[in-house]
ROBAPA-475043 format. One line per field, with one value per residue (C-alpha): residue number from 1; chain; x, y negated, z. Coordinates in steps of 0.02 Angstrom, whole numbers, plus 50000, padded with zeros to 5 digits. Last residue first. Example, Ala and Ser with C-alpha at 12.3 -4.5 7.8 and 13.67 -1.06 7.14 Angstrom:
// residues 2
k: 2, 1 $
c: A, A $
x: 50684, 50615 $
y: 50053, 50225 $
z: 50357, 50390 $
***
This chain:
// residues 337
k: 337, 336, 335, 334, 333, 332, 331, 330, 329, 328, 327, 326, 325, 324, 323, 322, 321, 320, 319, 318, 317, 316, 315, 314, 313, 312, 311, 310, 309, 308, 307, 306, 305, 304, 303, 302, 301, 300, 299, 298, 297, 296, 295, 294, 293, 292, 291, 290, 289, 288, 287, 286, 285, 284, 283, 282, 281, 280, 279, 278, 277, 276, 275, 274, 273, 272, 271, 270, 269, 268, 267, 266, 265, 264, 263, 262, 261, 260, 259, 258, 257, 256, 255, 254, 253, 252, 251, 250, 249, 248, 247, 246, 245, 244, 243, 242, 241, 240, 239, 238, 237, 236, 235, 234, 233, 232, 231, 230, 229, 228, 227, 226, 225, 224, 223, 222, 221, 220, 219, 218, 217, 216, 215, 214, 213, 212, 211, 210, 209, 208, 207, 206, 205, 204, 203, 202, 201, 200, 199, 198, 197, 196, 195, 194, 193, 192, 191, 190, 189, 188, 187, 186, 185, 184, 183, 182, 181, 180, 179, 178, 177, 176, 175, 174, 173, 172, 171, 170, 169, 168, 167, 166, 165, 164, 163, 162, 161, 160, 159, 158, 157, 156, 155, 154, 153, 152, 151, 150, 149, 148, 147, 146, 145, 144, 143, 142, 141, 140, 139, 138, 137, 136, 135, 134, 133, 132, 131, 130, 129, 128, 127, 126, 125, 124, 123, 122, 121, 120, 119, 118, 117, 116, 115, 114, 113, 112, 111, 110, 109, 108, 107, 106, 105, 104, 103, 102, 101, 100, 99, 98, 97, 96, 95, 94, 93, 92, 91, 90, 89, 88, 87, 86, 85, 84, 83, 82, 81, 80, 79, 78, 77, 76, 75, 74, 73, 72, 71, 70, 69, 68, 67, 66, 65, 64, 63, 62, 61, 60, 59, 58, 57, 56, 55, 54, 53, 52, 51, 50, 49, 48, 47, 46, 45, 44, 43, 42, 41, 40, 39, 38, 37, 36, 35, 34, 33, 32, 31, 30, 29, 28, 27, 26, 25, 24, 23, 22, 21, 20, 19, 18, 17, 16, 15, 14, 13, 12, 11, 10, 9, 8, 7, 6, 5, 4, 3, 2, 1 $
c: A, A, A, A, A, A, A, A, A, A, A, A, A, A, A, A, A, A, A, A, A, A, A, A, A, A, A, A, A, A, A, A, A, A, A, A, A, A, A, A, A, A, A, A, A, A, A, A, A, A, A, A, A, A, A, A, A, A, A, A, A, A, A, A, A, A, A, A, A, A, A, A, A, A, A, A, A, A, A, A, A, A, A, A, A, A, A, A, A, A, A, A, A, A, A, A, A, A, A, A, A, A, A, A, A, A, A, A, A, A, A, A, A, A, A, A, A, A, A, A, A, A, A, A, A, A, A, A, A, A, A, A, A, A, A, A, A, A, A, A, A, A, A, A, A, A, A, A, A, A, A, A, A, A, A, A, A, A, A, A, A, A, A, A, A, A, A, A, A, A, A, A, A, A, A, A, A, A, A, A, A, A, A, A, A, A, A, A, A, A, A, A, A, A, A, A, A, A, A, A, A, A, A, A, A, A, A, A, A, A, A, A, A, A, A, A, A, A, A, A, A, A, A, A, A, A, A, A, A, A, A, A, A, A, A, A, A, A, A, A, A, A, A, A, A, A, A, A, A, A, A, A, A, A, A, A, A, A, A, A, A, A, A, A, A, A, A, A, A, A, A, A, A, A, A, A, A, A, A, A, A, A, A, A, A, A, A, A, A, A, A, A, A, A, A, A, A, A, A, A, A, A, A, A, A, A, A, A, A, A, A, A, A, A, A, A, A, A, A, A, A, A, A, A, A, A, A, A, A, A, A, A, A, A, A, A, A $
x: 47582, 47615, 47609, 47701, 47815, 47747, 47669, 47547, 47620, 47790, 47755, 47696, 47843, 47961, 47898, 47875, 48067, 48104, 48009, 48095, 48280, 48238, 48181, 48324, 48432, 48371, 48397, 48571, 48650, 48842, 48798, 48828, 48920, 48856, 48965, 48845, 48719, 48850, 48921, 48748, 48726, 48898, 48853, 48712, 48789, 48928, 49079, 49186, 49364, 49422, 49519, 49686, 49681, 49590, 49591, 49655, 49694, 49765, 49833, 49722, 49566, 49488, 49464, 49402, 49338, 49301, 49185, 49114, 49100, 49134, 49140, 49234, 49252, 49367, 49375, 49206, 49130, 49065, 49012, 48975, 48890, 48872, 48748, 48723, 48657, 48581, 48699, 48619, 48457, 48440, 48442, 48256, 48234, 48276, 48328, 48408, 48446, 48462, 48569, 48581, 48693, 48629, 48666, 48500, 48492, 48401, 48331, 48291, 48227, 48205, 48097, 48092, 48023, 47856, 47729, 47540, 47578, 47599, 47754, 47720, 47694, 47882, 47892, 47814, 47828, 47910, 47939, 48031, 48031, 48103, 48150, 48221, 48346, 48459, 48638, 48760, 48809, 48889, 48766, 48604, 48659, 48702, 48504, 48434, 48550, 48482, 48304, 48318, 48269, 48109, 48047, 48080, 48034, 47879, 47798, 47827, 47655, 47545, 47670, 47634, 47784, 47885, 47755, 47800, 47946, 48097, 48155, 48031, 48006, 48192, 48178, 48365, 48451, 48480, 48536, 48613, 48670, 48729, 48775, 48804, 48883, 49007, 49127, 49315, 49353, 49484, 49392, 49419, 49245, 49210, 49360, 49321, 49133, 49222, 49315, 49137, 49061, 49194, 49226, 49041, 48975, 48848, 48785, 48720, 48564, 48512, 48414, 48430, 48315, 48358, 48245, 48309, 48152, 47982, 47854, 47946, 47990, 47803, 47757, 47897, 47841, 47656, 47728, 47816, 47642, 47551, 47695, 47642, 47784, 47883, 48075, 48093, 48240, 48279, 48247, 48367, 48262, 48272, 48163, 48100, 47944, 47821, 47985, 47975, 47765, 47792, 47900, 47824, 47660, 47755, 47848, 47696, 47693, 47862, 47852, 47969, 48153, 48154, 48311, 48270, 48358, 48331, 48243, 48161, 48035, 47901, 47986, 47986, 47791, 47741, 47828, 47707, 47757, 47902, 48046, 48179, 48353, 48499, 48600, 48633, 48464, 48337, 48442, 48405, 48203, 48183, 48242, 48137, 47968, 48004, 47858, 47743, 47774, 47727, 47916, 48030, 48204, 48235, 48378, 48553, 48662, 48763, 48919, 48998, 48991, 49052, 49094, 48880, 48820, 48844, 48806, 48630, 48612, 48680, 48592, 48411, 48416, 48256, 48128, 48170, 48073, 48088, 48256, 48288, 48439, 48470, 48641, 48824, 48922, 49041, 48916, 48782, 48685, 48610, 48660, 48490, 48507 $
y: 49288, 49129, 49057, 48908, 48829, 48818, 48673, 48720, 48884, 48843, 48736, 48910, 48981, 48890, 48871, 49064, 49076, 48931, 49046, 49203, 49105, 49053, 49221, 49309, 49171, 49182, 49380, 49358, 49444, 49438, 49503, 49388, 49515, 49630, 49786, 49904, 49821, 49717, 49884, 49928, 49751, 49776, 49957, 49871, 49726, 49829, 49711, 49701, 49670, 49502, 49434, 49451, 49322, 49158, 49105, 48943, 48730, 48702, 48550, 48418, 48534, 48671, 48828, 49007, 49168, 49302, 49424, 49374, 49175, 49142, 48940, 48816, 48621, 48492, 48350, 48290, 48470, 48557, 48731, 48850, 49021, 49153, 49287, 49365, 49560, 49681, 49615, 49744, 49731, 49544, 49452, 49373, 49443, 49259, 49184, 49004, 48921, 48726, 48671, 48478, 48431, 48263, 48307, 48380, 48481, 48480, 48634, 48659, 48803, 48873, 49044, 49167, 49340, 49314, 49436, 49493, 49636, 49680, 49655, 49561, 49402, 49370, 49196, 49226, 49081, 49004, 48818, 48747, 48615, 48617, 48485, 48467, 48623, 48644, 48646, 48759, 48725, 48916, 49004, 48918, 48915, 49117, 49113, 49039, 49120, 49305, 49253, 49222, 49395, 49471, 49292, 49198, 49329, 49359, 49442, 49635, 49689, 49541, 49489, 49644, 49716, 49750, 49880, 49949, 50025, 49988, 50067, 50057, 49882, 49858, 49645, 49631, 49513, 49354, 49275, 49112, 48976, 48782, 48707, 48494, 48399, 48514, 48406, 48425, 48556, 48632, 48585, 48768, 48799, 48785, 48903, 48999, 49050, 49042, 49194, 49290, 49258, 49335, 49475, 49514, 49540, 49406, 49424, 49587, 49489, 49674, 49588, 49606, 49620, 49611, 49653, 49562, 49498, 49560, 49425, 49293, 49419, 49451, 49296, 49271, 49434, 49375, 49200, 49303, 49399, 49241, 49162, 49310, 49410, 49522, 49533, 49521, 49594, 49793, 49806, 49822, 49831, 49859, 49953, 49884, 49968, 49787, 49747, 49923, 49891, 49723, 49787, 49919, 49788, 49689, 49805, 49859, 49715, 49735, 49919, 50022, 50010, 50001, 50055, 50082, 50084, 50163, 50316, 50405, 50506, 50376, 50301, 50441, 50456, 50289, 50287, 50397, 50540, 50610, 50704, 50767, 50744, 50874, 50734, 50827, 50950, 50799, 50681, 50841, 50862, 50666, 50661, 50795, 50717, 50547, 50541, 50579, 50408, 50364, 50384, 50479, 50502, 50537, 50593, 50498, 50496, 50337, 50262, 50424, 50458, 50282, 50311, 50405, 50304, 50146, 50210, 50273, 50087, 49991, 50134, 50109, 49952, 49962, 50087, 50234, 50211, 50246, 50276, 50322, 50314, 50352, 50282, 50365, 50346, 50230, 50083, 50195, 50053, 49950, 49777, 49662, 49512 $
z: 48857, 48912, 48728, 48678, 48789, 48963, 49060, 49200, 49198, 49213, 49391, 49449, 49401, 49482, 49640, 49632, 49603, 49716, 49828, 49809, 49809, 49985, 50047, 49984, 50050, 50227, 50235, 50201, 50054, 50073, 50244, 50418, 50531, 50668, 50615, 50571, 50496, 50394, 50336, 50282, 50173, 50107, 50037, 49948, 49903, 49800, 49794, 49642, 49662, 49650, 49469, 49438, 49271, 49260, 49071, 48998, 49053, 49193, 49277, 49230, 49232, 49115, 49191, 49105, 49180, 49078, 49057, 48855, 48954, 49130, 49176, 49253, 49231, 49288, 49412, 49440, 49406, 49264, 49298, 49154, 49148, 49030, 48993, 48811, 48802, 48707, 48533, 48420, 48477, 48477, 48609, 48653, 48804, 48898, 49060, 49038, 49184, 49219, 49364, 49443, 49578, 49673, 49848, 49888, 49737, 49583, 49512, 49299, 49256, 49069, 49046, 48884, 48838, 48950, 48983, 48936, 48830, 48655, 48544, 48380, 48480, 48486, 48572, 48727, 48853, 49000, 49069, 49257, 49355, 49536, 49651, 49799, 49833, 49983, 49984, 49964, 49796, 49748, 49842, 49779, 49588, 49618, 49681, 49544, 49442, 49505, 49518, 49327, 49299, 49409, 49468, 49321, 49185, 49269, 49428, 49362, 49373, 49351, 49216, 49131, 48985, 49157, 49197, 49044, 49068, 48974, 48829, 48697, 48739, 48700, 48736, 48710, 48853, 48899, 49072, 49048, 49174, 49158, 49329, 49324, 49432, 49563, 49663, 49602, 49494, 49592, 49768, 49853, 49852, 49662, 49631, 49761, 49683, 49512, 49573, 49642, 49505, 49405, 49516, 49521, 49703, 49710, 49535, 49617, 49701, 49761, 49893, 50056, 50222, 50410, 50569, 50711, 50781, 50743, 50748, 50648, 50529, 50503, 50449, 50344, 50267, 50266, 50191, 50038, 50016, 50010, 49859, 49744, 49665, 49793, 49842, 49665, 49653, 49707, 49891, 50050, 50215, 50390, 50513, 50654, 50609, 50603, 50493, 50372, 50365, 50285, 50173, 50112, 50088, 49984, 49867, 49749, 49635, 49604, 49524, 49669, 49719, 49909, 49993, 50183, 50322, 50489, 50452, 50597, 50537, 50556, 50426, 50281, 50329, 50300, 50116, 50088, 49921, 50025, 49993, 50152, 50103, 50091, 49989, 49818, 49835, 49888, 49752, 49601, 49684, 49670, 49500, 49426, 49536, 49472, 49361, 49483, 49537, 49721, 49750, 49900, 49955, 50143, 50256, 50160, 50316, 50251, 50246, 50253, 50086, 50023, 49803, 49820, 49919, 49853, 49654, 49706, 49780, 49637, 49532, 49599, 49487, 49376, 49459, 49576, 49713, 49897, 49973, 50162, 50255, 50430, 50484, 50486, 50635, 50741, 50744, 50802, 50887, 50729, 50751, 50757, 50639 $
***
């Protein structure tokens, strides 16, 4: 990863889009600012026009409606949250630039545009991308993370993830209602486990099977609601992951993980973090602070280190991603769409 020069000072920073998790990034800046010398903001959505004008008159930045323009202006990161199916070529263009990249998840949705960004990070050397993988940075991730690492539950067998949500079609936009659009429920949603499952078993993955469907066909659109992926690692460690819309309103939300291990077993349920071994059996109190991955990513640009969202695991959780969906749709429950 090439260290950006001005160590000692703030960096150019450029946002485009302002889809889905623009807050992680929004949020960075503004609780760090000096971390960044926010310059350019910019969407190809007239819709963000009002929003654009209020972050041009907070931040002093320049707007733009080309994301060519903001980086030939100078900008030396960029925070890319546009419709997924558009994020590719940006991409691309940012490491043929030099310049490096933090995007919303999924770093794209076709498995030829991940191999043109490969491609072209193989050309140009030293340009870094991130992910907002934000499980990365939760406290209670992050504790069962050390928990798994330090031994306490002995070696890990078996990881059981859930990410489940309400569908709130009126709320979201409707890109996300197009698989075409949005790449899937497994590549926009359970992209996060697969990749938390990555972290915490360090090791590679060997096999990958997953299924998805649409099991409320009163709401229109060709998308999923519901995906189940099962990856087996190279040292025998299984994970299955659960990514639904399918909560219902009331609820919006139900995500949990478990870990069982060959000594014990850990696993975060309503926020908390619970451990069951021989010498403990309850809830895991003092948890870490939170880590924003955006404003770690920049800090890691600064500094030289490794960032908690390496460019190698973004890549490697977007292809088990599209791994995993293609083997869905040969065999998915029910209706695809």
């Amino acid at each position: 990863m090439r260290t950006l020069e001005n160590k000692e000072m703030t960096i150019k920073f450029g946002l485009f889009g302002l889809e889905q998790h623009v807050g992680v990034i929004l949020g960075g800046v503004e609780a760090n600012p000096d971390l960044v010398e926010f310059v350019a903001v910019g969407s190809p959505y007239r819709k963000d026009d009002g929003r654009l004008r209020e972050l041009s008159r907070r931040y002093g930045a320049s707007i733009y409606e080309d994301y060519r323009d903001m980086l030939a202006d100078g900008v030396e990161v960029l925070g890319l949250c546009t419709v997924n199916n558009e994020k590719a070529q940006v991409i691309i263009e940012c490491i043929r630039r030099g310049v490096h990249v933090v995007t919303d998840k999924p770093l794209c949705i076709e498995m030829d545009e991940l191999e043109a960004i490969e491609k072209a990070l193989t050309v140009k050397k030293g340009v870094a991308i991130s992910m907002l993988l934000t499980l990365r940075g939760s406290p209670a991730y992050i504790e069962v993370k050390r928990i798994v690492d330090k031994g306490k539950i002995g070696e890990p067998i078996s990881i059981y993830a859930r990410r489940a949500f309400a569908l709130r079609p009126a709320s979201r936009p409707k890109w996300l209602f197009d698989w075409r659009r949005s790449g899937g429920i497994i590549v926009e949603l359970a992209v996060h486990d697969v990749d938390y499952a990555r972290w915490l078993v360090n090791e590679s993955v060997e096999e990958v099977r997953a299924y998805h469907g649409k099991a409320c066909q009163e709401f229109t659109g060709e998308y999923q609601d519901h995906a189940e992926v099962l990856m087996r690692f190279e040292n025998g460690t299984v994970a299955f992951i659960e990514a639904n819309r399918l909560v219902p309103e009331r609820v919006r939300s139900d995500c949990m993980l478990r870990v069982t291990g060959s000594k014990g077993t850990v696993k975060i349920e309503d926020g908390e973090v619970i451990l069951l071994t021989e010498g403990f059996k309850g809830e895991v109190r003092d948890l870490p602070e939170p880590v924003n991955v955006f404003v770690d990513f920049v800090e890691a640009l600064k500094t030289g280190r490794r960032p908690l969202v390496p460019t190698e695991d973004v890549l490697e959780a977007t292809r088990i991603t599209l791994e995993a969906r293609a083997s869905a749709m040969t065999q998915s429950v029910g209706s695809t769409v």
